[in-house]
N, CA, C and O atoms as CSV, one atom per row, in Angstrom:
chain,resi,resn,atom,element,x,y,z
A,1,UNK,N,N,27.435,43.049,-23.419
A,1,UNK,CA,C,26.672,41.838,-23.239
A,1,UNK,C,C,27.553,40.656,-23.613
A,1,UNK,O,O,28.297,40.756,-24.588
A,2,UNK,N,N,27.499,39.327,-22.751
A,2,UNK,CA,C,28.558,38.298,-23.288
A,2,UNK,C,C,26.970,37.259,-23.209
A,2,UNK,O,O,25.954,37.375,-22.523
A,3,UNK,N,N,27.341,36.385,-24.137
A,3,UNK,CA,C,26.117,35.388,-24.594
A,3,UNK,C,C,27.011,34.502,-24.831
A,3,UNK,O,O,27.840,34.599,-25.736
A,4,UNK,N,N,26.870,33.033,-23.593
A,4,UNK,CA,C,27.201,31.935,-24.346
A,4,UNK,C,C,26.014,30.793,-24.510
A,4,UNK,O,O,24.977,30.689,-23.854
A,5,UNK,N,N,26.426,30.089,-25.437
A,5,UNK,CA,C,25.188,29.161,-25.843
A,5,UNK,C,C,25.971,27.686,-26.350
A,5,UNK,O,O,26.996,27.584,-27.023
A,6,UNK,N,N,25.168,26.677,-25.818
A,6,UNK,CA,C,25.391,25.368,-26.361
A,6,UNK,C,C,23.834,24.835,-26.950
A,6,UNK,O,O,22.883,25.608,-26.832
A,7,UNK,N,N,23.649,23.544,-27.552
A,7,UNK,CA,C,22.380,23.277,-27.369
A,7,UNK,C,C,21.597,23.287,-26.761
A,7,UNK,O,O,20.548,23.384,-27.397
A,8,UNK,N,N,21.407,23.208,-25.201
A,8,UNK,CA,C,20.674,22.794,-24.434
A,8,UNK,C,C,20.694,24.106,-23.241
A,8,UNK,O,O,19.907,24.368,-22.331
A,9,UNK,N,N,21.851,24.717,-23.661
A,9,UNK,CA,C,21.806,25.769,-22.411
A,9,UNK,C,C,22.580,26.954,-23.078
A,9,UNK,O,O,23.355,27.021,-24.032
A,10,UNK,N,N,22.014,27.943,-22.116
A,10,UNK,CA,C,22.482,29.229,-22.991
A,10,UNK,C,C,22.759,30.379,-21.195
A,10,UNK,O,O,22.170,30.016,-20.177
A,11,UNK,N,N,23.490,31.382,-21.180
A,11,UNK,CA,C,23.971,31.978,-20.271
A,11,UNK,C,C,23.732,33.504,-21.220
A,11,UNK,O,O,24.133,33.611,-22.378
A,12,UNK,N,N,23.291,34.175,-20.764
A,12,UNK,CA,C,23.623,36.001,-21.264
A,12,UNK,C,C,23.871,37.000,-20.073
A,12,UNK,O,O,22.943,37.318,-19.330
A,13,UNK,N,N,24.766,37.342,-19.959
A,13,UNK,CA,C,24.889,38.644,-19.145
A,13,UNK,C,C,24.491,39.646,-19.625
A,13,UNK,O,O,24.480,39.589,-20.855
A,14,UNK,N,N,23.948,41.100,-18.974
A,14,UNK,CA,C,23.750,42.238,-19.591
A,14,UNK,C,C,24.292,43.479,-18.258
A,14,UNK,O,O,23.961,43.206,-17.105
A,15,UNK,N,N,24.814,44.316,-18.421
A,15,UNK,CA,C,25.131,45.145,-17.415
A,15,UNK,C,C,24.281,46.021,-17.495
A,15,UNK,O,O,24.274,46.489,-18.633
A,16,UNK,N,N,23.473,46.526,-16.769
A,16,UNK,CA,C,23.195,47.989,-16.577
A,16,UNK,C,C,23.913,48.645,-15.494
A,16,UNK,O,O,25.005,48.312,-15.035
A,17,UNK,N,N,23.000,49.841,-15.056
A,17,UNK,CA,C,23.606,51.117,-14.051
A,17,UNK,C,C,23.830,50.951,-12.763
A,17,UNK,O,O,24.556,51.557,-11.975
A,18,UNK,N,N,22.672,49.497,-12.572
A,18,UNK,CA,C,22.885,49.483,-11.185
A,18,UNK,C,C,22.435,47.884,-10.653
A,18,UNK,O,O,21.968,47.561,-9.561
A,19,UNK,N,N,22.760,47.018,-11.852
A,19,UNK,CA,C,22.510,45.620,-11.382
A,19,UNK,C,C,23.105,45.068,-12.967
A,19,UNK,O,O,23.235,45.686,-14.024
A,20,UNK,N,N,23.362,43.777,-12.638
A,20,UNK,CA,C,23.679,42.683,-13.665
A,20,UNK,C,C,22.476,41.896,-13.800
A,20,UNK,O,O,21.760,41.680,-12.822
A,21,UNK,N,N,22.191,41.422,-15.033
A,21,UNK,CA,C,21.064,41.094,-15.117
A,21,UNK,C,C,21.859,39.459,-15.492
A,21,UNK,O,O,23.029,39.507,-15.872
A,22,UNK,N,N,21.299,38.327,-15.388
A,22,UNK,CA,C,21.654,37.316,-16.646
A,22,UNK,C,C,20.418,36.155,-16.600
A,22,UNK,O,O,19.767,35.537,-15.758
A,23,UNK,N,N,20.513,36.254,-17.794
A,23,UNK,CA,C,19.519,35.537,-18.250
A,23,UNK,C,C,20.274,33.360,-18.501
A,23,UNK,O,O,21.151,33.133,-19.335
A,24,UNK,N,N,19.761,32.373,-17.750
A,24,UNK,CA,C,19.607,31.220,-18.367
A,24,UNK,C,C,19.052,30.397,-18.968
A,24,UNK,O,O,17.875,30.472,-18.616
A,25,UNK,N,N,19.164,29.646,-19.667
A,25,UNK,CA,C,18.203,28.688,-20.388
A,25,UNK,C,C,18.329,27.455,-20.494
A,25,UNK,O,O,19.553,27.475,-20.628
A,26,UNK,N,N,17.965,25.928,-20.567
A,26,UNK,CA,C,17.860,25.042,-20.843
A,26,UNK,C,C,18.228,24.163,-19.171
A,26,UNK,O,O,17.711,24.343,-18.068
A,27,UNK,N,N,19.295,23.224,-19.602
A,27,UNK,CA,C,19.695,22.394,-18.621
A,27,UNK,C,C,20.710,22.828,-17.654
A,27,UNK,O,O,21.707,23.235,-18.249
A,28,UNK,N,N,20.822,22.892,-16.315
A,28,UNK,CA,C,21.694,23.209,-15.810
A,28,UNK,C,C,22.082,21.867,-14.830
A,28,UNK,O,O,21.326,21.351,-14.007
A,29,UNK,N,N,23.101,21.562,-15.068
A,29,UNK,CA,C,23.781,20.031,-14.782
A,29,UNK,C,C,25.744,19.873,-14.483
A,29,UNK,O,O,26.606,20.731,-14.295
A,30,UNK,N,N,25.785,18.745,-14.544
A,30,UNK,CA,C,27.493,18.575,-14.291
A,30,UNK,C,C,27.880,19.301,-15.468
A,30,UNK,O,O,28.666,20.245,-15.540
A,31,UNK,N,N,27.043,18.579,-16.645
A,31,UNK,CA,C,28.249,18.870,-17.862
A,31,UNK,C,C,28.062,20.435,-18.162
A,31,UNK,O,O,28.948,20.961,-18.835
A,32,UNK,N,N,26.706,21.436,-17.610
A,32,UNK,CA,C,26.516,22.796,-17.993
A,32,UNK,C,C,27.133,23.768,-17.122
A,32,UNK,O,O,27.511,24.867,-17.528
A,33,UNK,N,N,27.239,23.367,-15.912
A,33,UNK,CA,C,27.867,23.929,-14.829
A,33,UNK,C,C,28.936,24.443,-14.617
A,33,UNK,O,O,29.016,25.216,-13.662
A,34,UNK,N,N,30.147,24.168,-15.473
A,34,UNK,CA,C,31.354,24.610,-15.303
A,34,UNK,C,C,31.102,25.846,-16.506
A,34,UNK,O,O,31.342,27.014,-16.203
A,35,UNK,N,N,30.761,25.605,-17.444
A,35,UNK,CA,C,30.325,26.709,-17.983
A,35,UNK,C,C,29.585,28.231,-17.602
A,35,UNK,O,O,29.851,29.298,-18.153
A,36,UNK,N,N,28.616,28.018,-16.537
A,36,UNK,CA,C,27.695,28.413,-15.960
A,36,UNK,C,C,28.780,28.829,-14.619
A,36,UNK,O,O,28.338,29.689,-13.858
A,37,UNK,N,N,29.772,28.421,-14.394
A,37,UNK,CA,C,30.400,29.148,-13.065
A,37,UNK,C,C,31.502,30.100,-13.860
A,37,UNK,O,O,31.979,31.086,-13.297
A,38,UNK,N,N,31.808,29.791,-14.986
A,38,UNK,CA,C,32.705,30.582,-15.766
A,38,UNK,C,C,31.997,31.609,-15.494
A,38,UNK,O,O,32.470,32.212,-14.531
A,39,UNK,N,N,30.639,32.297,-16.109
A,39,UNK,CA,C,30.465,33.458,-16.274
A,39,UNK,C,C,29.798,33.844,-15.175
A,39,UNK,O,O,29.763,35.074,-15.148
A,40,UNK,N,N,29.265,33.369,-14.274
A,40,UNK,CA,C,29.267,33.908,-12.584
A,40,UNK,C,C,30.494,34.597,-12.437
A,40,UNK,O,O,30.507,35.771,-12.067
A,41,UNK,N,N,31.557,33.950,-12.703
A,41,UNK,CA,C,33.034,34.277,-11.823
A,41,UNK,C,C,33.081,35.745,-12.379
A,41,UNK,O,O,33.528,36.671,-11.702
A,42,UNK,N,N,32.469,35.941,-13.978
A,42,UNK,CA,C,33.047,37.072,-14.342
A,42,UNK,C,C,32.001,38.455,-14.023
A,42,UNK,O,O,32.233,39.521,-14.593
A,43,UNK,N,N,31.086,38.343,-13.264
A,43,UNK,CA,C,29.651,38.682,-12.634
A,43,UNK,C,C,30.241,39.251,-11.609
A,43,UNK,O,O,29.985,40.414,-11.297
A,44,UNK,N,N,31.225,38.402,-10.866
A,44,UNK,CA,C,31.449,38.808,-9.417
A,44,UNK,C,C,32.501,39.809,-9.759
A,44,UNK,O,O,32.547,40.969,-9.348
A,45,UNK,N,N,33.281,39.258,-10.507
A,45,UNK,CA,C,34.485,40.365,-10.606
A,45,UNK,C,C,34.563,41.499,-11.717
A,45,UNK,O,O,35.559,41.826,-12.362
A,46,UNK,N,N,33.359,41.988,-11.783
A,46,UNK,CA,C,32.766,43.056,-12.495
A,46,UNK,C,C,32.274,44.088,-11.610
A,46,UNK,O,O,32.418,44.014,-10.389
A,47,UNK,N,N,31.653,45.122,-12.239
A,47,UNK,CA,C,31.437,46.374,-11.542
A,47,UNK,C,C,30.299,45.895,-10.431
A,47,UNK,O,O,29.463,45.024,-10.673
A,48,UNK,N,N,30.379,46.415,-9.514
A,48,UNK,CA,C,29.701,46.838,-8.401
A,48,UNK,C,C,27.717,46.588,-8.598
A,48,UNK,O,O,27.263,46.930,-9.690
A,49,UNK,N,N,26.978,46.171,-7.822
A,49,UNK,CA,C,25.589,45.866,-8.129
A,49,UNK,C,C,25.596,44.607,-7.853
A,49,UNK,O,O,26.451,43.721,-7.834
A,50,UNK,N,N,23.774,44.737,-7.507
A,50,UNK,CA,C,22.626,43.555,-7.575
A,50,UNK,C,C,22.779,42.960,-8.731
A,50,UNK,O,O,22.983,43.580,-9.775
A,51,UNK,N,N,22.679,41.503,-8.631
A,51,UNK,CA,C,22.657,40.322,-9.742
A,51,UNK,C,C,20.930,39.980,-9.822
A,51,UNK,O,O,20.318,39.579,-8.832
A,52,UNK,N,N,20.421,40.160,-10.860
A,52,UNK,CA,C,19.301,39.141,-10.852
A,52,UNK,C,C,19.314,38.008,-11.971
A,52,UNK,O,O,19.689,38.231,-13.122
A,53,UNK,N,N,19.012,37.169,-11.665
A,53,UNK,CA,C,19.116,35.495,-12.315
A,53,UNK,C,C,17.946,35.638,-12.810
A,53,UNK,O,O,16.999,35.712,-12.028
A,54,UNK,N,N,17.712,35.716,-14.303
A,54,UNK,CA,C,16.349,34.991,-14.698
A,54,UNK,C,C,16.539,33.923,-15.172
A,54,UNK,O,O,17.294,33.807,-16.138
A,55,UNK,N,N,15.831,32.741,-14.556
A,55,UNK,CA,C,15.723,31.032,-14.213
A,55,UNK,C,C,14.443,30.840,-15.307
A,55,UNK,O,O,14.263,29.664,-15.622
A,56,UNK,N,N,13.605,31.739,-15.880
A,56,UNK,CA,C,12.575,31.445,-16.457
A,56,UNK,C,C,12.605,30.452,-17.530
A,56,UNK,O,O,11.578,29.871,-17.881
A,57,UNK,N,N,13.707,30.244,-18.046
A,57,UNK,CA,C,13.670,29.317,-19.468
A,57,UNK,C,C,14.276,28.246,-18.514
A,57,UNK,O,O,13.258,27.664,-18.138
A,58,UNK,N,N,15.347,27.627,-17.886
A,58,UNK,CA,C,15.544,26.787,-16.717
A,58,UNK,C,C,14.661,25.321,-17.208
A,58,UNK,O,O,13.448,25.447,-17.036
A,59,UNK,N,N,14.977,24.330,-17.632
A,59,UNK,CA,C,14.242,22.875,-17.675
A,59,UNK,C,C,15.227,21.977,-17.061
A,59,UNK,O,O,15.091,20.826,-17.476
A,60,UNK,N,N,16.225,22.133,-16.164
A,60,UNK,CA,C,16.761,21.118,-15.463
A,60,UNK,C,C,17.021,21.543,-14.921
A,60,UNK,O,O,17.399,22.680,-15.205
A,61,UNK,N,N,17.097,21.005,-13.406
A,61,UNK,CA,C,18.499,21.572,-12.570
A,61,UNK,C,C,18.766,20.996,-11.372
A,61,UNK,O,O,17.898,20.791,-10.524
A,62,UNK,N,N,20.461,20.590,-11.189
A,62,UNK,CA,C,20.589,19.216,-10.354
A,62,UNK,C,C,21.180,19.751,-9.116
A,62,UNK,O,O,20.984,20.930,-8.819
A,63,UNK,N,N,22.137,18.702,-8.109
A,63,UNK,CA,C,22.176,19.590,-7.017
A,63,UNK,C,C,23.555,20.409,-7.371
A,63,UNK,O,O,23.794,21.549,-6.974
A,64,UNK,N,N,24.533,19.499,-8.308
A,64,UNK,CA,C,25.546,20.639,-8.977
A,64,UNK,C,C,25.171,21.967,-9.221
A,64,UNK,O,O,25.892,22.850,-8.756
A,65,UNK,N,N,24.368,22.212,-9.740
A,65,UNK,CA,C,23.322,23.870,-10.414
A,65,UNK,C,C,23.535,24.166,-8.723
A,65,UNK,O,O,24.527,24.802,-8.367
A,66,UNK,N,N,22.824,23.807,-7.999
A,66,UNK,CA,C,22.498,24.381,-6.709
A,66,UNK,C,C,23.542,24.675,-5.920
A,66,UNK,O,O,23.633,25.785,-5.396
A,67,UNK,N,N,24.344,23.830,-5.765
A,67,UNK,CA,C,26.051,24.473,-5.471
A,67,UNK,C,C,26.930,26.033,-6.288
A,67,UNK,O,O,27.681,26.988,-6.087
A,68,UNK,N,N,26.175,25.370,-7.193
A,68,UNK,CA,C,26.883,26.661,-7.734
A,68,UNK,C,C,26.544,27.684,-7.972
A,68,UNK,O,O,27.393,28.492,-8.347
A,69,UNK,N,N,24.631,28.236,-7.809
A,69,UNK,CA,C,23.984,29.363,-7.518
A,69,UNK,C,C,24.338,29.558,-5.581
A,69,UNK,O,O,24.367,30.660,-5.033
A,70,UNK,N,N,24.540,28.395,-4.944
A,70,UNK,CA,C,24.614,28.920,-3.191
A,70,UNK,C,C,26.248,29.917,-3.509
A,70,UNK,O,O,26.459,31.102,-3.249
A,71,UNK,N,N,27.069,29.014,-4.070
A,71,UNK,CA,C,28.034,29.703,-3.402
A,71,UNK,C,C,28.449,30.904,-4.551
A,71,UNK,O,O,29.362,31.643,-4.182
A,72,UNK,N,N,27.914,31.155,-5.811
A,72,UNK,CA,C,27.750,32.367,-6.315
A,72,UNK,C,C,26.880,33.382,-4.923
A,72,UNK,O,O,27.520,34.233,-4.305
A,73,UNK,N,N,25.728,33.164,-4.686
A,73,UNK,CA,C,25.173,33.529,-3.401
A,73,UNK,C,C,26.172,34.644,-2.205
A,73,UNK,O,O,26.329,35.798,-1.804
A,74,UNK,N,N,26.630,33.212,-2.084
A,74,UNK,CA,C,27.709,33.549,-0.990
A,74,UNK,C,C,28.805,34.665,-1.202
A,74,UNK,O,O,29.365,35.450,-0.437
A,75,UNK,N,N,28.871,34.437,-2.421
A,75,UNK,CA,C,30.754,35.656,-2.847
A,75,UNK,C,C,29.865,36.590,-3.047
A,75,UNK,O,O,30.481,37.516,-2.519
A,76,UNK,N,N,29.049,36.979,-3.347
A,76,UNK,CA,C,28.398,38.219,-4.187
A,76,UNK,C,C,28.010,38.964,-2.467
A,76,UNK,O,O,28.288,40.149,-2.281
A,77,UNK,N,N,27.505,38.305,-1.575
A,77,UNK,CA,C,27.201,38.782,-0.409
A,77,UNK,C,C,28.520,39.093,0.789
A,77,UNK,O,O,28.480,39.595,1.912
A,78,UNK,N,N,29.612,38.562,-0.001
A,78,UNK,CA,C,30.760,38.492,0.956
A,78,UNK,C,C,31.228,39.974,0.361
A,78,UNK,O,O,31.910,40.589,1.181
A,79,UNK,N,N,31.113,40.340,-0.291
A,79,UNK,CA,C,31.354,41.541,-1.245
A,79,UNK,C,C,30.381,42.541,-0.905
A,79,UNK,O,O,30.765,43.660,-1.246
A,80,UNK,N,N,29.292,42.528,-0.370
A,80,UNK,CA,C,27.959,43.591,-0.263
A,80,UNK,C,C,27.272,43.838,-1.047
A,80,UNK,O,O,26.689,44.906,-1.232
A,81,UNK,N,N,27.204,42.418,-1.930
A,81,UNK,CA,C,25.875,42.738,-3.137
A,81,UNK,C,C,25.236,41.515,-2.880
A,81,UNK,O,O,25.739,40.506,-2.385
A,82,UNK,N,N,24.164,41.681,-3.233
A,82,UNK,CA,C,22.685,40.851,-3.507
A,82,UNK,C,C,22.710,40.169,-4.918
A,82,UNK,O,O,23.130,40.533,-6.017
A,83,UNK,N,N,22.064,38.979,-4.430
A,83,UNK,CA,C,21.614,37.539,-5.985
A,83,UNK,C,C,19.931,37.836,-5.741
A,83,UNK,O,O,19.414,38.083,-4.651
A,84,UNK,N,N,19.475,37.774,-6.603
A,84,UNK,CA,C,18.154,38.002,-6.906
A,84,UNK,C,C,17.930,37.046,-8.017
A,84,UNK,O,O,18.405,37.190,-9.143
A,85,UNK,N,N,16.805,35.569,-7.446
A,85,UNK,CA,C,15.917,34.668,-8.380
A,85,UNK,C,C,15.392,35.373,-9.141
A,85,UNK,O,O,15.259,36.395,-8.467
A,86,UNK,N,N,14.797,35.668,-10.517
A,86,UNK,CA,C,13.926,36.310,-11.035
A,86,UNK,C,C,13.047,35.181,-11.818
A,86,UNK,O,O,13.579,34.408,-12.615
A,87,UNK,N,N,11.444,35.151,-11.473
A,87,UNK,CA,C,10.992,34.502,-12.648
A,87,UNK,C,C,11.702,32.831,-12.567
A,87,UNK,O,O,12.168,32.258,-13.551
A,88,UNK,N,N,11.665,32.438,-11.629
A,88,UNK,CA,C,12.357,30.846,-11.391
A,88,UNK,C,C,11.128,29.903,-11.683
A,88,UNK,O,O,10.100,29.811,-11.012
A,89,UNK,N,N,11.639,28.863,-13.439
A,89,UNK,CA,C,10.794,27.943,-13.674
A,89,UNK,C,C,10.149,26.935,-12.468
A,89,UNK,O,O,10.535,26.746,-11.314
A,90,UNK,N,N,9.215,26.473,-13.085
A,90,UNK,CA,C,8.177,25.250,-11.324
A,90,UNK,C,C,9.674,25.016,-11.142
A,90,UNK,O,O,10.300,25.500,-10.199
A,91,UNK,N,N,10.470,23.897,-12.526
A,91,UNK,CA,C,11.354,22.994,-11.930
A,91,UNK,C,C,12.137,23.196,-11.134
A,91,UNK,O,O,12.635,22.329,-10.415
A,92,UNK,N,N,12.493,24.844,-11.104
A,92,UNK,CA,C,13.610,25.416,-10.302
A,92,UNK,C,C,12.722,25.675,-8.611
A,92,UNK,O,O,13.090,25.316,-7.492
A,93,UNK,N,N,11.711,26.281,-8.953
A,93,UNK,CA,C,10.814,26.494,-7.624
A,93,UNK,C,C,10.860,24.395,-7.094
A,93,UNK,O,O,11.012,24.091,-5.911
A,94,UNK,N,N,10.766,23.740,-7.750
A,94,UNK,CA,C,10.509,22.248,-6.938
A,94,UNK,C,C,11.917,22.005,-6.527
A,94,UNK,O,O,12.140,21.672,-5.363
A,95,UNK,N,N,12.701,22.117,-7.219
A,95,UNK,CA,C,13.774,21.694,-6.748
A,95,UNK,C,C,14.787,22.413,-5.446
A,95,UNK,O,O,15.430,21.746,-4.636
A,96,UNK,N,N,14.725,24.011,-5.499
A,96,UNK,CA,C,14.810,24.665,-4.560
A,96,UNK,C,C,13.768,24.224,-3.062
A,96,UNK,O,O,14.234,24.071,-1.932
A,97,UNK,N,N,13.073,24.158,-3.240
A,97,UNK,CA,C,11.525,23.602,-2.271
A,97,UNK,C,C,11.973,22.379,-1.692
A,97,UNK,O,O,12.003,22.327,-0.462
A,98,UNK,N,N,12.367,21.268,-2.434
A,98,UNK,CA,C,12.750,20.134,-1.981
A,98,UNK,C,C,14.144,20.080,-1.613
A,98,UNK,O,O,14.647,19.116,-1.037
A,99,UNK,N,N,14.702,21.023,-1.918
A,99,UNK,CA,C,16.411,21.066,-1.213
A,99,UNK,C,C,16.270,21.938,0.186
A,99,UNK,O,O,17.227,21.848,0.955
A,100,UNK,N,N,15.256,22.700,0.547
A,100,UNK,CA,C,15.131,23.490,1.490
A,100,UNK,C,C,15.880,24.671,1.531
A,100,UNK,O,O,16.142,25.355,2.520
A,101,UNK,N,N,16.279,24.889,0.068
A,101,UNK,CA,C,17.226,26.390,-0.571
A,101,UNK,C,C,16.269,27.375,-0.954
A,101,UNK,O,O,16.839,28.429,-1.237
A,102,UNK,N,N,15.069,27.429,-1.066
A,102,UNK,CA,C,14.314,28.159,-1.630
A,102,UNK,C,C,14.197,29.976,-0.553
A,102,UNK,O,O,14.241,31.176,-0.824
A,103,UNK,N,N,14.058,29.223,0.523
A,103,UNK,CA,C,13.962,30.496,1.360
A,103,UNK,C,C,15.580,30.848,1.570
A,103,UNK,O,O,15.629,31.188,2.752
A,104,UNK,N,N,16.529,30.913,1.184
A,104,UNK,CA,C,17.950,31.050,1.264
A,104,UNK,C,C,18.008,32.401,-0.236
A,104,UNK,O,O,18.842,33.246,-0.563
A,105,UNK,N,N,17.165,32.138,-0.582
A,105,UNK,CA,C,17.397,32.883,-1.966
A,105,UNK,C,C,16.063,34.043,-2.138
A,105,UNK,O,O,14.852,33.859,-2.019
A,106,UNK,N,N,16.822,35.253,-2.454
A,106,UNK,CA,C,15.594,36.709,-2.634
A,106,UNK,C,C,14.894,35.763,-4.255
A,106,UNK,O,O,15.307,35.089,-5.199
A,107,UNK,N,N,13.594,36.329,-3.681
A,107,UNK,CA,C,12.878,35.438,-5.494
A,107,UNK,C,C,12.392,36.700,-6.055
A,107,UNK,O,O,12.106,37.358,-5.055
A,108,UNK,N,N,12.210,37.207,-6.794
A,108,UNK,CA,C,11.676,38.470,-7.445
A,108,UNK,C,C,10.090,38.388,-8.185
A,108,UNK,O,O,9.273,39.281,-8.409
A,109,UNK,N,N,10.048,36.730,-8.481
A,109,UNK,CA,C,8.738,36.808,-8.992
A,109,UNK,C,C,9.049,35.094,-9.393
A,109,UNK,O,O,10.107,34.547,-9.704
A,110,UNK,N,N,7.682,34.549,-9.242
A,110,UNK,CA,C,7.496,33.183,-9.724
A,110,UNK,C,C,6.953,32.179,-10.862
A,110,UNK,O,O,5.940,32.804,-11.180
A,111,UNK,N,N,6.955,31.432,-11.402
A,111,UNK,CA,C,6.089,31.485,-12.363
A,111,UNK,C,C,5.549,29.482,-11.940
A,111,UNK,O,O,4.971,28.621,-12.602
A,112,UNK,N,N,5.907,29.504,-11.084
A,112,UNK,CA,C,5.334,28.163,-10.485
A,112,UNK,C,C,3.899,28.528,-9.459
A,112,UNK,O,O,3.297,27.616,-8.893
């Protein structure tokens, strides 16, 4: 398991057998984002499996965040694995909704 955390935002990976799980929290923005693509990068270039994103703790998220879940998206599928929303806060469901990204992305469950 790798856990990083600042005040406002927090990232956890967890591996299992047959998917990566990671959990986010707080703000996802310019200044959280490079952080937040750090441990994507290390997601992709890890063992084999489905990613699911739980967005549930999620209280910001700008169109930077959204660039950088599409094209996490994108490598993970260029490879033959699946990104899976899990549990995506309203803010993330409004903001996906109003970017017209929402149907671009598997959702696993909602809480908006």
């Amino acid at each position: 398991m790798v856990t990083e955390a600042t005040e406002e935002f927090g990232v956890d990976v967890t591996w299992g057998a047959a998917e990566a799980t990671i959990v986010i929290s707080g703000e996802l923005d310019l200044a959280t984002c490079p952080q937040l693509a750090g441990s994507l990068d290390g997601v992709v270039d890890g063992p084999a499996g489905d990613v699911v994103v739980d967005l549930s703790e999620v209280t910001f998220l700008d169109s930077t965040a959204l660039t950088v879940l599409v094209t996490f998206r994108e490598r993970l599928e260029s490879v033959g694995r699946r990104l899976v929303l899990d549990r995506p806060s309203a803010v993330v469901v409004r903001v996906l909704t109003i970017s017209g990204l929402l149907a671009a992305f598997a959702v696993a469950s909602s809480e908006a």
